[in-house]
C-alpha positions in Angstrom: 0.0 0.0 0.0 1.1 3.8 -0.8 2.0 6.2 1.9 -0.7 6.7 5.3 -0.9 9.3 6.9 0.3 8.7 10.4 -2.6 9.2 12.6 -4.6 7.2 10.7 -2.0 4.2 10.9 -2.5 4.8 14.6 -6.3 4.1 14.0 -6.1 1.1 12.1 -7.0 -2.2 13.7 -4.2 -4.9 14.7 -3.5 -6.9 11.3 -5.2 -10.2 13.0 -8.5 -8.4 13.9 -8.5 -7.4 10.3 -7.7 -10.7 9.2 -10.5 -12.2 11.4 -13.4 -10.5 10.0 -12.1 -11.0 6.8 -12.5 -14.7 7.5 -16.2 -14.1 8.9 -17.2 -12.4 5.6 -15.3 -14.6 3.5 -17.1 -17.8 5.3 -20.4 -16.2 4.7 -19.7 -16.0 1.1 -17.7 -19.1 0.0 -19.7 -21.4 2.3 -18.5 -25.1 1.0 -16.1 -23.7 -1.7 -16.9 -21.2 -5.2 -18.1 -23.6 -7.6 -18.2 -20.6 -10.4 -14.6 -20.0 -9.9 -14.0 -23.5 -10.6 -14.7 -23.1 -14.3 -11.7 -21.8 -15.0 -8.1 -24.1 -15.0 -6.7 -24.1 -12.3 -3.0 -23.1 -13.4 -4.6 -19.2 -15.0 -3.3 -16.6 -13.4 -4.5 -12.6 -14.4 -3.8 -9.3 -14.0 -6.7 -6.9 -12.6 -6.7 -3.3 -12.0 -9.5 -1.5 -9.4 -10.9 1.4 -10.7 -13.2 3.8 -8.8 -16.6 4.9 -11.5 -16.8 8.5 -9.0 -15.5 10.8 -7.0 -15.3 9.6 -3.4 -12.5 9.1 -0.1 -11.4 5.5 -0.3 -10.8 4.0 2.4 -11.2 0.2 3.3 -7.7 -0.7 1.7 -6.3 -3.4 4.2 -9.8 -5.2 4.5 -9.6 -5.5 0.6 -5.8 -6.9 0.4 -6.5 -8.9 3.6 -9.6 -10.7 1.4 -6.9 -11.8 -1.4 -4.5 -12.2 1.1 -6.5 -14.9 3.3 -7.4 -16.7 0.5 -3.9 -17.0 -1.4 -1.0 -15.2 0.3 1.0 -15.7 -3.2 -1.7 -12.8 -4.6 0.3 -9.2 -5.2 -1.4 -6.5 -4.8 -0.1 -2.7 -6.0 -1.8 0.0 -4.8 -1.9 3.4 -6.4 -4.2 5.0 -3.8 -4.5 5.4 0.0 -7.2 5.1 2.4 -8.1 9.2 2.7 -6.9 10.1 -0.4 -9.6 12.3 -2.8 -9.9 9.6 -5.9 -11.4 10.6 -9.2 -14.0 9.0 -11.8 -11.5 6.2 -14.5 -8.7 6.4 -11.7 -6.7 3.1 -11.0 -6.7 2.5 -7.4 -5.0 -0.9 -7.2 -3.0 -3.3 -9.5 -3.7 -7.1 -8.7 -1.6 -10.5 -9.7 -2.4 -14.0 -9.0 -4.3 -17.0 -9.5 -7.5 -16.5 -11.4 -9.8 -18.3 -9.6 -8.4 -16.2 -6.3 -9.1 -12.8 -7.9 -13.0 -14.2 -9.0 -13.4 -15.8 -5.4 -12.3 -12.7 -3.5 -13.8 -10.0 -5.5 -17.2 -9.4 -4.3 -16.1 -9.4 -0.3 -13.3 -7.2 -1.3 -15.5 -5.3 -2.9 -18.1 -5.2 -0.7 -15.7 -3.8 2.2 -14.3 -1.1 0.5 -17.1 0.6 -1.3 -18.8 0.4 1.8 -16.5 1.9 4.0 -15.3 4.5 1.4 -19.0 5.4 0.8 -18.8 6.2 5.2 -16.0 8.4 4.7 -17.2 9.7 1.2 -20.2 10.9 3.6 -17.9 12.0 6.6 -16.3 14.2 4.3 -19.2 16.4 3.3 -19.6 16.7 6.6 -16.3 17.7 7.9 -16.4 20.3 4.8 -19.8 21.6 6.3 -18.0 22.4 9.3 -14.9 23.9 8.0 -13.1 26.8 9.6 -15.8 26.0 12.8 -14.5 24.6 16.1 -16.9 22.2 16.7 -16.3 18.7 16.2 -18.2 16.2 13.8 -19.2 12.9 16.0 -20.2 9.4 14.6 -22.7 7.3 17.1 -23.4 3.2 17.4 -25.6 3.7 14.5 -23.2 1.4 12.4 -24.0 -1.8 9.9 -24.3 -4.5 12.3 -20.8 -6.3 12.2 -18.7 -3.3 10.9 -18.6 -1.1 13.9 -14.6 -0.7 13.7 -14.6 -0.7 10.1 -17.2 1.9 10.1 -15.6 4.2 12.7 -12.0 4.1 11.0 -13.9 4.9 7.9 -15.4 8.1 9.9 -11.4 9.3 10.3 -11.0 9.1 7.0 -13.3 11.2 6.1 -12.0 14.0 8.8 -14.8 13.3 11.2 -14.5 12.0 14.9 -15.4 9.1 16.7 -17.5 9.0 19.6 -17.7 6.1 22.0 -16.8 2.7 20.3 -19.8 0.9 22.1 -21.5 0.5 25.9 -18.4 -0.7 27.4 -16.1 2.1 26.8 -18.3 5.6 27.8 -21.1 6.0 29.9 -24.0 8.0 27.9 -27.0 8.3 30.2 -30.3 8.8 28.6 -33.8 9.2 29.2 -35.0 5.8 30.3 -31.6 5.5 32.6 -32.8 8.4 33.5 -36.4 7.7 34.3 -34.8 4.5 35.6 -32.8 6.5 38.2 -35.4 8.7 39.3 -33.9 11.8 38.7 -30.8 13.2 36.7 -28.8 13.7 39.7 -29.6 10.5 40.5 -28.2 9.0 37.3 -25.2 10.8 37.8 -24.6 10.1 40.9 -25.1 6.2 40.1 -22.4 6.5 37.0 -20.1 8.2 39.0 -20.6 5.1 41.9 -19.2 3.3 39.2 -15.4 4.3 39.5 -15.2 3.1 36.0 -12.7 4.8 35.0 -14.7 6.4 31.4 -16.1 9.6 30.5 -19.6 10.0 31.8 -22.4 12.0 29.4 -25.7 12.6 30.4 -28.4 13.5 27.4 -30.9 16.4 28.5 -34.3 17.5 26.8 -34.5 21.3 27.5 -32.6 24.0 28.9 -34.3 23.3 31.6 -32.8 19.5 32.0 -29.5 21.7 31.0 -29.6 23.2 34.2 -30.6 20.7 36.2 -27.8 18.7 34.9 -24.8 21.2 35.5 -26.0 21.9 39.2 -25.5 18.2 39.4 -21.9 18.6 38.2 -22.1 17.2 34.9 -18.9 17.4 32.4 -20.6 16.5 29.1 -23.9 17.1 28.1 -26.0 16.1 24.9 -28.7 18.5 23.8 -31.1 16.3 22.1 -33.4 18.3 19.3 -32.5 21.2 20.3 -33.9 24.0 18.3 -31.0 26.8 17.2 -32.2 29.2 19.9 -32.3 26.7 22.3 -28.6 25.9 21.5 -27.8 29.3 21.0 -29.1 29.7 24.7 -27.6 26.6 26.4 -24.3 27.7 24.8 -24.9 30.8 27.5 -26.2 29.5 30.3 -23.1 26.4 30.1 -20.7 29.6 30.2 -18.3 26.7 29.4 -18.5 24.5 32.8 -19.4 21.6 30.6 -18.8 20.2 27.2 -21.8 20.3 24.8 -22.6 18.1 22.3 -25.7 18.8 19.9 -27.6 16.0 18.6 -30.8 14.8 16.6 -32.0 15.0 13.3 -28.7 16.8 11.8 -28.4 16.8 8.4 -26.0 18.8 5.7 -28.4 21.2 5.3 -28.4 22.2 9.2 -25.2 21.5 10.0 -23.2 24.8 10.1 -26.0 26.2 11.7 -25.6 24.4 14.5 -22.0 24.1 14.6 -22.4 27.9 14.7 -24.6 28.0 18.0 -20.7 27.6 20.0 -21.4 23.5 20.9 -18.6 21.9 21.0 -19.5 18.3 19.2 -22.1 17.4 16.6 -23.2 14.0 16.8 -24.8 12.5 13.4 -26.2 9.1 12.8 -26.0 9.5 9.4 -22.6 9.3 8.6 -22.3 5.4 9.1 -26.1 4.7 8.5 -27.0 6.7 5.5 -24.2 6.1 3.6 -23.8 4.8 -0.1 -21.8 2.9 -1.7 -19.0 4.0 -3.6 -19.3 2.5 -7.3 -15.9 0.5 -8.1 -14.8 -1.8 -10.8 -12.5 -4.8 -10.5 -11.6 -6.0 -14.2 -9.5 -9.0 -15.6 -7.0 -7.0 -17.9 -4.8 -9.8 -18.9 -4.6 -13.8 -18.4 -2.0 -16.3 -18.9 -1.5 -19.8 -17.7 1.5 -20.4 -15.1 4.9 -21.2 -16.9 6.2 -24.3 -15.7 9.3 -23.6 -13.7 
């Protein structure tokens, strides 16, 4: 693979969590073996190139080489593009060599991952751009496709977006049935904070009114859910920066800035893991030949 950019190396998953939801998705697909694949000899080998049909952010790279790579580590793969990198409509992306039947067998999963997760960060990056020259920060949630939660949140980075907690076990967000649950919001609080676990602790609040109740109780980070523009615009005042906001509900494009320009600190969208669509990508055979006989 080309050149990536540091901090998203840092992001990456391990190589052997990659690997094993390769192997999930590769399972799901090849079952008892690809009888299609088997039409062709077995000693053809190819040449394929990966071409992108649009504009978009790719980004999915190592799932894609790890697909080829599980299924015949003899496969060479040549990449011309980097996850985050801008690509363009005809552009070659990747170069690939081996065995026929590997390329056929692995194409679809390959595919499948990295149109996917370059249509997530296709989508972050509209939104990031929404934002630009603003402070506040572009959030994902745990609104991701059901098995691709860390494929879908590294997406998110490479789009220039953030990531918000990875799932229940590494943030407490306290919402309105834990709420009702608790009896009260200082209630809820005081039960997270019992915890001693150790994570950041985020209470969601209704109204300006629930705002206030929730900063006499000491909390550190709040989400305003649906909270119209004034009433941003007026929890932004009464915070007077004792706690971190963090808007939230229904954000689209269209309304982002807006918001962003209220003074929150952190705009959390749904939509930018479960709205997304897929990037439109071509795998092609551009040469076979059988192998020579050493």
């Amino acid at each position: 693979m080309t050149h990536l950019r540091a901090d998203l190396r840092r992001s990456l998953p391990d190589r052997s969590v990659i690997e094993s939801q390769v192997r999930a998705a590769l399972d799901e697909d090849l079952g008892d073996g690809d009888l299609t694949a088997a039409l062709l000899p077995a000693d053809q080998r190819a040449h394929a190139e990966l071409i992108t049909r649009e504009p978009a952010i790719l980004c999915g790279c190592s799932w894609f080489a790890a697909v080829f790579r599980s299924l015949d580590p003899a496969t060479r793969l040549h990449w011309e593009a980097s996850d985050g990198d801008h690509i363009a409509p005809g552009q070659r992306l990747c170069l690939l060599e081996g065995a026929a039947r590997t390329l056929l067998t692995g194409e679809r999963t390959a595919m499948n991952y990295l149109q996917t997760l370059s249509g997530t960060a296709t989508r972050a990056r509209r939104f990031a751009d929404a934002v630009a020259g603003l402070s506040a920060q572009v959030l994902d949630t745990r609104k991701t496709l059901p098995g691709l939660r860390v494929q879908q949140k590294y997406a998110v980075l490479c789009g220039g977006c953030h990531n918000h907690r990875l799932g229940l076990f590494d943030a407490i967000l306290i919402k309105e049935n834990h709420i009702l649950a608790a009896g009260s919001i200082r209630a809820a609080l005081d039960a997270a904070r019992d915890l001693e676990s150790g994570v950041e602790i985020e209470i969601e609040v209704e109204s300006v009114e629930q705002l206030e109740e929730a900063l006499q109780a000491g909390a550190q980070q709040v989400l305003l859910d649906n909270f119209s523009l004034e009433d941003l615009r007026r929890a932004v005042v009464l915070n007077a920066g004792r706690a971190r906001l963090e808007a939230s509900g229904g954000v689209t494009l269209e309304t982002i800035r807006d918001i962003a320009e209220t003074g929150v600190d952190r705009i959390s969208v749904g939509g930018l893991t479960k709205h997304l669509t897929a990037v439109d990508l071509s795998l092609r055979f551009v040469e076979l030949y059988p192998i020579t006989p050493l």
